[in-house]
N, C-alpha and C positions, 0 to 999 in steps of 0.2 A: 340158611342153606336152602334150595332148591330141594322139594318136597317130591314134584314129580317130575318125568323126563323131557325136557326139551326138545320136542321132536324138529323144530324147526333147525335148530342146531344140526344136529343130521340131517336135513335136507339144505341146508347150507352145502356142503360138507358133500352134498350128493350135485348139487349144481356145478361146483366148485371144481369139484373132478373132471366133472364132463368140458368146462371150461378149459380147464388146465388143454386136454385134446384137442380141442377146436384152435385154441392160441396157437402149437403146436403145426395143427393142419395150417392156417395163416402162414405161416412162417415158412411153412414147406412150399404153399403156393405165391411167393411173392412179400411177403410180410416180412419186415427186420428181424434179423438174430438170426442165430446159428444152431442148425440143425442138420439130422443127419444126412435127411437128402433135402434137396427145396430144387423147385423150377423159379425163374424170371416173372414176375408178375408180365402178362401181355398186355399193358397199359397202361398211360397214367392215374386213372380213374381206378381202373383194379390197385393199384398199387398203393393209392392214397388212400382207399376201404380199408384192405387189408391193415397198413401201416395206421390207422386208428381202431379199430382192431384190438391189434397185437399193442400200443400204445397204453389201451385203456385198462385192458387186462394186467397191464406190467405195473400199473399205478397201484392195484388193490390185493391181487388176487393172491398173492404168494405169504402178504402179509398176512390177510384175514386168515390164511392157515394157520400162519404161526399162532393167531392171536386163540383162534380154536382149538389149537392142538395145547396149547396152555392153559387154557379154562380153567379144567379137572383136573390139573396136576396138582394142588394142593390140597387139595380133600383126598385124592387116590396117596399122597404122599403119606398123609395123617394116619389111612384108614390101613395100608400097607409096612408102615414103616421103614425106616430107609434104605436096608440091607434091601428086603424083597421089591420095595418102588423100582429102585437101581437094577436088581437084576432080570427085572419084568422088562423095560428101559432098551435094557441092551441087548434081549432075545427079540423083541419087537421093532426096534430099531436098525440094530448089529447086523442080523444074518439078513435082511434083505439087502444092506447093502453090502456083503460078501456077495448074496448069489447073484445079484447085478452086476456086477465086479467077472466075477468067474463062467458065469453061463447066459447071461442075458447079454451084456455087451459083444462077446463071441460072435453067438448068435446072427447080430445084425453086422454083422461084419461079414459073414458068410452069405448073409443076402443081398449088402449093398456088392460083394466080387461079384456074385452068381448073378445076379437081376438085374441091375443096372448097369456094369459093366460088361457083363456076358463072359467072364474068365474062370475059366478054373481052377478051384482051389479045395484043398483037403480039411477035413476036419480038424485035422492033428495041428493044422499050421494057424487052425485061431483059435484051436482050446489050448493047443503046449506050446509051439512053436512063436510062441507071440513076443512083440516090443513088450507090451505095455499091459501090465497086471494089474493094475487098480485105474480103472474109467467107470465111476461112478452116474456118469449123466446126469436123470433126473433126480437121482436119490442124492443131491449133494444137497435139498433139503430133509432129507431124513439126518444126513451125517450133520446139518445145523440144529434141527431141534434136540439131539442125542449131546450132541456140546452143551446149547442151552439146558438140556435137564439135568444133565451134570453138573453146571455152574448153581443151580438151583438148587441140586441138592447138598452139594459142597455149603452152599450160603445157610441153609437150615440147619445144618449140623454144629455150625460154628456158629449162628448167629438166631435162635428157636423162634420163629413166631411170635407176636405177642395178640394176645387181643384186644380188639380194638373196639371202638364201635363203630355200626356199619357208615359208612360214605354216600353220599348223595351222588348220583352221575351228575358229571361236571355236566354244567347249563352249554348252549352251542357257542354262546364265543370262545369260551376257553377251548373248547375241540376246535376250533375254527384257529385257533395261536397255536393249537398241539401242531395242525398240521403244516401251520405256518414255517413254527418251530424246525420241523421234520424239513421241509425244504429248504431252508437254512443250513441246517447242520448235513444235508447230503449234498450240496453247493460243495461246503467245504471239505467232506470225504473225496467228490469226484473232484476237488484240485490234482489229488494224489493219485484218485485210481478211477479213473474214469471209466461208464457202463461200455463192458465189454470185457472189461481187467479181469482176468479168470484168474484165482488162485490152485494151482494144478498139483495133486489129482486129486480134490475134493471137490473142488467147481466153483468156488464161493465168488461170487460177486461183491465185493466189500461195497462196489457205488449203493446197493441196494441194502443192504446191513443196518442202517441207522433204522429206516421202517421196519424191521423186520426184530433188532433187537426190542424196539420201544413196544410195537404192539405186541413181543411174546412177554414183554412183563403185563405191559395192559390187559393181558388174557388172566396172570399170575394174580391181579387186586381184583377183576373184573366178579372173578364167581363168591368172595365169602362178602361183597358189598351189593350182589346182584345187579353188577348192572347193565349185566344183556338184557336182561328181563325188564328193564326200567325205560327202556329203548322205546316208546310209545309211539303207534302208528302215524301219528300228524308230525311227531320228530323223522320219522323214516321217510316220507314225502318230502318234507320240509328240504332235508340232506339229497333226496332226488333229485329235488329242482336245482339244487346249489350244482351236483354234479353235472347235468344236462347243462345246464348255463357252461360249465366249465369245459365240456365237450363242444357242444354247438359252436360255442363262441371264442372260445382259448383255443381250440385249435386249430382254426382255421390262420386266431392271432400271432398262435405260434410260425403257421407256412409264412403268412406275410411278415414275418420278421426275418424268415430265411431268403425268400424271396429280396426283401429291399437291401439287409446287407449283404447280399449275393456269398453265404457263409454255406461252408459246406456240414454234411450232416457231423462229423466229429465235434464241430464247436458248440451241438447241443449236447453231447455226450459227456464233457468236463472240462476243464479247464478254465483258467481265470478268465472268462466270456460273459457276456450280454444274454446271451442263448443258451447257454449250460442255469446260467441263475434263472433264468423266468421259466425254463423246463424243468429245473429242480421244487419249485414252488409250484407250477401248473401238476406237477407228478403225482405232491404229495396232499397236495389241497382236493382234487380228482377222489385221490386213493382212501382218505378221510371220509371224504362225502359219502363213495359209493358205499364203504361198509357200515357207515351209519343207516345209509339209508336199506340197505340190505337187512342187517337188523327188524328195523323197525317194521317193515311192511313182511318180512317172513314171520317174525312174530307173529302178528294179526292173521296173515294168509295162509300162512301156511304150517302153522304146529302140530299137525294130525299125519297121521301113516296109514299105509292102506298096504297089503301082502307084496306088492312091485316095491314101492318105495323102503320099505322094511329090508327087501333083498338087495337090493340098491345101497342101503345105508351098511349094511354088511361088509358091501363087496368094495368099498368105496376105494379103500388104502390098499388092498390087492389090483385094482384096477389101475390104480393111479401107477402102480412099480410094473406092469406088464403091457401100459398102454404104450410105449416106443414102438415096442417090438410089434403089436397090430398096426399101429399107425403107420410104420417103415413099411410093413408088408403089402397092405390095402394101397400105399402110395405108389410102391414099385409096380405092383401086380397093374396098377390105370395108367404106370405111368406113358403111354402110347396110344392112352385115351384123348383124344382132340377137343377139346372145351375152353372156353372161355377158362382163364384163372377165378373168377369168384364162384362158377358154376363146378369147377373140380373143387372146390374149398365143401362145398353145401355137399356133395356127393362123397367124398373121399375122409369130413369129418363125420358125415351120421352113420355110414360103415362103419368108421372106427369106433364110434361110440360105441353104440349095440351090438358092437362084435367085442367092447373090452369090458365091457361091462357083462354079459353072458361068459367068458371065460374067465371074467373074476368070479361070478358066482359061483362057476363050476371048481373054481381053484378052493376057494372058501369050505366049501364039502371036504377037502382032502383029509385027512382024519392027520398028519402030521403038520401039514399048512394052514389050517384052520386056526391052531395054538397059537401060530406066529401074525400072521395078517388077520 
């Protein structure tokens, strides 16, 4: 077991976050996917940035949460036992995503009538008067990890731990077949539900679920075999370069395959295609790299905290369930601002950051909110 605290782990964890925003800002200026407001990228060069981007982010970033957010779940399970694990679980899970549900979703509803359309509208008619009661957003990974801790802890009650002795981290080819593995087997999820396929009203993206379930168990064996810690700086370059090759070079590989079979963007999305397979393997081989290689060089770089980064590491998971709501705001408020698409992207994500990070710390002081985030 890990003797002292992993501070690089929190600063994971604090990059992570801020990514998450930035993805977000992309996608509002131009960048694939769906969000609450977004502008037309003004060109094809902005459009192709943004769209690798938002690409690269989608390969790594959602998973290494999970894989994070699972770490500690089996030492916090041991040290708490199941009854109080579970209902620690569900207050820190659960009610963020009630109050997401009940007052944050509201919310930007009242700003997307008022600020972007310029209409008036009552309070009453998007706190009571409303369609639609449960719109979770971004918290449909909080409602996924609170499933998986569930499953996890259903599987310990019925099935106790054994002990073992500790495991070696697998050497790079086998992580190099994991993530081979991983594209393979999201090939054949997105025959059936290809990215985009919303499961409604949790949000779930099943095309993305195979990386997302494998690395929250890999998070489950990773902490009593240590092998974040065994993640060695020349391994974490190593998985760099593999990644950059896999950017530089795969995706350009990827345009020129859309390019020569003149295929529109769906057939890299799913379906029994040429461009759904080499995208589902370019995804998850990317996705592998970068969080190895992230590992390995935060380890050595970065495992120390200083009074910013400590507040930062705090406020991370308050931040993360309030950032919509700044990022909607700061977007509408410029949206009349005349900029290039990449130059609102750099302007409209570093507001957002250091406006939702400052109001998660302030949130984090609340003496009832504190308990929960």
């Amino acid at each position: 077991m890990q003797k002292a605290r992993e501070y690089y782990i929190d600063n994971i964890r604090i990059a992570l976050t801020a990514l998450v925003i930035l993805h977000h800002t992309a996608i509002t200026y131009g960048g694939p996917g769906g969000w609450y407001y977004s502008e037309p990228a003004d060109g094809l060069v902005s459009g192709l940035l943004l769209t690798i981007f938002v690409s690269t982010n989608q390969a790594f970033f959602m998973g290494f949460f999970f894989l994070l957010s699972s770490y500690f779940i089996p030492a916090s399970y041991v040290r708490k036992g199941s009854y109080r694990f579970l209902l620690e679980r569900l207050k820190r899970l659960g009610i963020p995503i009630v109050f997401y549900s009940l007052v944050i979703t509201p919310v930007m509803i009242y700003m997307l009538v008022r600020l972007k359309m310029n209409e008036p509208i009552s309070w009453y008619a998007v706190f009571i008067d409303r369609d639609e009661w449960i719109n979770i957003g971004v918290l449909w990974f909080t409602a996924a990890l609170l499933l998986f801790t569930i499953v996890y802890a259903a599987s310990r009650s019925l099935v106790p731990a054994k002990v073992n002795n500790p495991k070696s981290l697998p050497g790079n080819l086998t992580i190099f077949l994991f993530g081979l593995g991983l594209g393979l087997i999201s090939f054949v999820v997105r025959l059936v539900f290809p990215i985009g396929w919303t499961l409604d009203p949790v949000g779930f993206q099943f095309a993305h679920f195979p990386q997302y379930i494998a690395l929250f168990t890999v998070g489950l064996w990773a902490y009593p075999n240590q092998w974040l810690s065994s993640v060695s700086y020349a391994q974490g370059k190593f998985w760099l370069r593999i990644a950059l090759l896999l950017i530089v070079v795969g995706f350009p590989c990827i345009y020129l395959l859309k390019v020569v079979t003149h295929s529109e963007l769906d057939a890299f999305l799913g379906g029994l295609t040429i461009q759904s397979f080499v995208n589902s393997l370019w995804e998850q081989l990317l996705g592998i790299s970068l969080i190895m290689a992230w590992l390995g060089i935060a380890r050595q770089k970065w495992n120390d905290q200083g009074p910013a980064t400590k507040e930062f590491s705090r406020s991370a998971y308050a931040v993360y369930i309030i950032h919509p709501l700044v990022l909607l705001l700061v977007s509408l408020l410029l949206k009349d601002v005349h900029l290039s698409s990449l130059l609102k992207f750099l302007l409209t994500g570093s507001i957002a950051v250091s406006l939702s990070f400052a109001v998660g710390s302030l949130l984090v002081r609340v003496p009832v909110v504190k308990d929960i985030v």
